[in-house]
Structure formats: structure tokens, C-alpha cells
N, C-alpha and C positions, 0 to 999 in steps of 0.2 A: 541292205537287209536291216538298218538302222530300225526301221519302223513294224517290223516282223517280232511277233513274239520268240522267248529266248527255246521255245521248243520247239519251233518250226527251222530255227538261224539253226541248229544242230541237229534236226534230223535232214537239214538242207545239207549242210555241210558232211555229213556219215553218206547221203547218197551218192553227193559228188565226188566225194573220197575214194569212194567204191566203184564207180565208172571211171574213173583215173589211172585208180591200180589194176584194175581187171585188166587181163590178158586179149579180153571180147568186150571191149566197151560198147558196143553196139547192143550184143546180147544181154549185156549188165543192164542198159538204158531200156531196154523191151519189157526184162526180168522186171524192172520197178516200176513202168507203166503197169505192167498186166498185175503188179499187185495192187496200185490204186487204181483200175477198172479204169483207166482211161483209154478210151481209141486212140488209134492212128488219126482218123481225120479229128477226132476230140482235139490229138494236138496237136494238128495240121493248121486248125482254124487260131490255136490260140499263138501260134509263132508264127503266125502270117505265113507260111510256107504251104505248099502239095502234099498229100499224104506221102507222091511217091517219096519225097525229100527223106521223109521220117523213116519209111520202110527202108532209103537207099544206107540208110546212117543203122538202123538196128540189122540189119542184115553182112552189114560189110562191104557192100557195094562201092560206098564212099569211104575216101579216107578215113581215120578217126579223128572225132570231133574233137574241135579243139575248147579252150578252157569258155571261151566267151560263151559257144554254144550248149556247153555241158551248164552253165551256170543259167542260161536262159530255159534247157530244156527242164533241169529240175526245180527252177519258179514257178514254168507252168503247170507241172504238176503237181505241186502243190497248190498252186493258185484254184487249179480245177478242184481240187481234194474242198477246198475251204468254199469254194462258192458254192458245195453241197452242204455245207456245216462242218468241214473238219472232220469229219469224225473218224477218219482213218489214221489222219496225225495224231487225232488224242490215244485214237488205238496203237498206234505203233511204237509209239515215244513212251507206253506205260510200260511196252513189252523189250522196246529193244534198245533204250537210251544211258542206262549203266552197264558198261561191259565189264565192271567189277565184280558183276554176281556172275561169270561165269568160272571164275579163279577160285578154287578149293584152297591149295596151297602156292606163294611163288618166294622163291630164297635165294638168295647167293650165297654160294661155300665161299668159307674166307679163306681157303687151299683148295686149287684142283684136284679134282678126282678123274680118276680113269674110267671110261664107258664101261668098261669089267666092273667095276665098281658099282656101280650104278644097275648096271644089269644085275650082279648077286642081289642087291638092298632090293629089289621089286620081285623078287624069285623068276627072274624072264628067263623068256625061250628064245634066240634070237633067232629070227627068219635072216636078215641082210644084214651083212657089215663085220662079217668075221677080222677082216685085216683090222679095223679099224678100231678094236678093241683096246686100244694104249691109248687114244687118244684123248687128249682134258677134255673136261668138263665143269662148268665155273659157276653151273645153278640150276635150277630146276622150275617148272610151269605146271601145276595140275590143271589143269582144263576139264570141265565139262561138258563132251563131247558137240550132243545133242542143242545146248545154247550156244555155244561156241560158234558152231553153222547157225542159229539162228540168228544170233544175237551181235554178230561184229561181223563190220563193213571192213574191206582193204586194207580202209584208212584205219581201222580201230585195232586190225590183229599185229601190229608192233607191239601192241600192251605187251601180249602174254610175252615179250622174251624181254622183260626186267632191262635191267643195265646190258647182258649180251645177248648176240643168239647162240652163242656157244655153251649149248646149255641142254639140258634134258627136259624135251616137251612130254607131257604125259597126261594123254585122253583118256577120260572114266565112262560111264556107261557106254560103250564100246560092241557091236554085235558082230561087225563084219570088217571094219575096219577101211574099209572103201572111202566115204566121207570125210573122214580126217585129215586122208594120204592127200586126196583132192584138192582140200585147203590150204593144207601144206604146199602144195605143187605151184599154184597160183601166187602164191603168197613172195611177196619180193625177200621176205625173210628165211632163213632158212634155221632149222636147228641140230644141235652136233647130233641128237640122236632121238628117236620118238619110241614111245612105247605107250603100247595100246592095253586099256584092263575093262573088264566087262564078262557078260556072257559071251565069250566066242567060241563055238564049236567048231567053228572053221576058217580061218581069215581067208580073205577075199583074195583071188588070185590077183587081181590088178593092183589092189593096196601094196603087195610082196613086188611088181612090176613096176610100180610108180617109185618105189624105197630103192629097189636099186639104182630105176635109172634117173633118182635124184642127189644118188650116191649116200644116202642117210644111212644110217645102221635104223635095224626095225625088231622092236620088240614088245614079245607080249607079256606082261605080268601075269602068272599064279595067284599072285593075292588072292583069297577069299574075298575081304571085302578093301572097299576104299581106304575108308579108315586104318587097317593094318597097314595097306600100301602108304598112306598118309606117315604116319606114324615111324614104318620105320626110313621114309626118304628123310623123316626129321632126325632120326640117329644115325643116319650119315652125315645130315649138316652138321649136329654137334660135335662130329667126330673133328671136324674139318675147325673147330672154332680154338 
């Protein structure tokens, strides 16, 4: 990749990061075909292989690919993307190449706190994890929600859990709560306890599905706005300092 500009070496390396970690790497490798518009026989012809080949790998037919072919197949897609001019790598890389803009707030207490703890400082409801209400917690992630799913690959969602994952992850503009759990679910990481804040009139019965049987505690913050909930997760950290 020596000869690759330094934005293509990194949205090269966030796709294949992402088809690595995914649970469906095949799905993953289709999912970023079909966003840069490339066919099956488009890249059938540029890996010398049969379409059937490609359908047998995004489908699951075939084992999962291993590193050689994941590294060949996200060349050529890029390579196609640039032999039309690029312009979905320059589109991509403006949109989704700092995963730092999706972090509102991220902290570590300098003393564990208890999920009770935690749960008071956001005014939550808990939906799951009643036993687990003693258990530490060593920091906290605000995320927002919406870029969060957009914006980081596999490879990039370690960011949000700092130093541990033993920590409180915390999604803002939030409606239903579905998509977060989802990420969460996938994600090789896991954290001590998630809680959802937004307009929610109703959480999503799967999100409350996916929390138990990831064993997470699940809850939704009261807050009014961000900001309050921002504000007072930071007079817990001080408490702790």
C-alpha cells in the first residue's frame, strides 16, 4: 500500500478491519460492495475469479475468507471506486474517517463506582441487570448514537471503551434503542453496563432481548437534555477524584 494515498491506506484498513471483526464477514464484504456500486461480476473480473466465487464468499457458502483474500478483495474495490475518479473515497473518508467526532464525553474515575451509582447520576430506568447493580465501574463513553453506526468500523469501536470496558457506555440521540444493542452485540467488546438517552417512548423489545442475553445491565436515562446528563456524569467523576 506504500504507493496508495494516506486516505485510501485507512479507509482500506477500517474496511478490512470490519470484515474481520464481523461476526458475517461475507455479509460485511457484500454490505461494502453494494456501497461502492460495484458488481459481483465487476469483481469477479478484477480478482480473476467467477462471480459464483464472490456470491459463494458473501453468502457463507464458503468458509470465511481469510486475511490474503480480504486484503485483495478490499483493493479491488477500491481500485474500481478510483478507476471512476474516486469519488466515493473522497466521499467516505470526509464522512467517516475521525471516529473522534462521535465521543461527546469519555473519563475514567480515579475510584470505582457502583452501576447504582451510575444509574442515580443519569436519572435511569433500569429495563435488565437488577442483580448486578453492586458491580464496579471504572469510566464512562458518551457516544453519539446515530454516527457511532455510521461512523466506526469493528476495527474502530475499541475507541469508545478508553483504558477498559468495564465502564458505562452511554448512547445519545436514541429513539428505540435497537441499533446500539445490535452494535453492542457484534462488537468483541463488551461494557459493564449501557444506557440509552434520547426520545424514547418506547424501547424496543429486542434491544431489552439482546441486554439480557448479553448479560449487560440496560438502562434509560430521564435526562431532559444531553448536556444535563453530560454534566452531571462529570459530578460523578469529580466525586471519584
Amino acid at each position: 500500500m506504500s504507493n496508495y494515498s494516506p486516505t485510501r491506506v485507512t479507509l482500506a484498513k477500517r474496511i478490512a478491519g470490519e470484515i474481520v471483526l464481523s461476526g458475517h464477514p461475507g455479509q460485511t464484504m457484500r454490505k461494502w460492495r453494494g456501497l461502492l456500486s460495484v458488481s459481483q461480476i465487476e469483481m469477479a473480473n478484477s480478482l480473476d475469479l467467477s462471480p459464483s466465487v464472490i456470491s459463494d464468499y458473501e453468502t457463507g457458502r464458503r468458509k470465511s475468507p481469510g486475511s490474503g483474500f480480504i486484503k485483495r478483495y478490499v483493493d479491488s474495490l477500491l481500485d474500481i471506486d478510483e478507476s471512476r475518479g474516486g469519488e466515493y473515497i473522497r466521499q467516505l473518508s470526509r464522512i467517516t474517517l475521525d471516529p473522534s467526532d462521535v465521543f461527546s464525553d469519555i473519563r475514567e474515575f480515579m475510584a470505582p463506582v457502583s452501576i447504582q451509582e451510575v444509574v442515580e447520576a443519569v436519572d435511569g430506568v433500569l429495563y435488565v441487570g437488577d442483580e448486578q447493580l453492586e458491580q464496579d465501574v471504572f469510566g464512562y463513553t458518551v457516544v453519539d448514537s446515530v454516527k457511532a453506526i455510521m461512523m466506526l468500523s469493528g476495527l474502530d469501536f475499541y475507541r469508545i471503551f478508553g483504558t477498559t470496558s468495564e465502564r458505562a457506555l452511554i448512547f445519545t440521540g436514541v429513539s428505540r434503542g435497537r441499533s446500539p444493542m445490535i452494535a453492542v452485540k457484534i462488537s468483541p467488546f463488551k461494557p459493564r453496563v449501557i444506557i440509552l438517552h434520547g426520545v424514547i417512548d418506547e424501547i424496543d423489545p429486542l434491544a431489552v432481548q439482546l441486554a439480557r442475553h448479553e448479560g449487560i445491565p440496560l438502562v434509560v436515562s430521564k435526562m431532559e437534555t444531553e448536556d444535563e446528563l453530560i454534566d452531571s456524569l462529570k459530578d460523578l467523576y469529580e466525586s471519584t477524584v
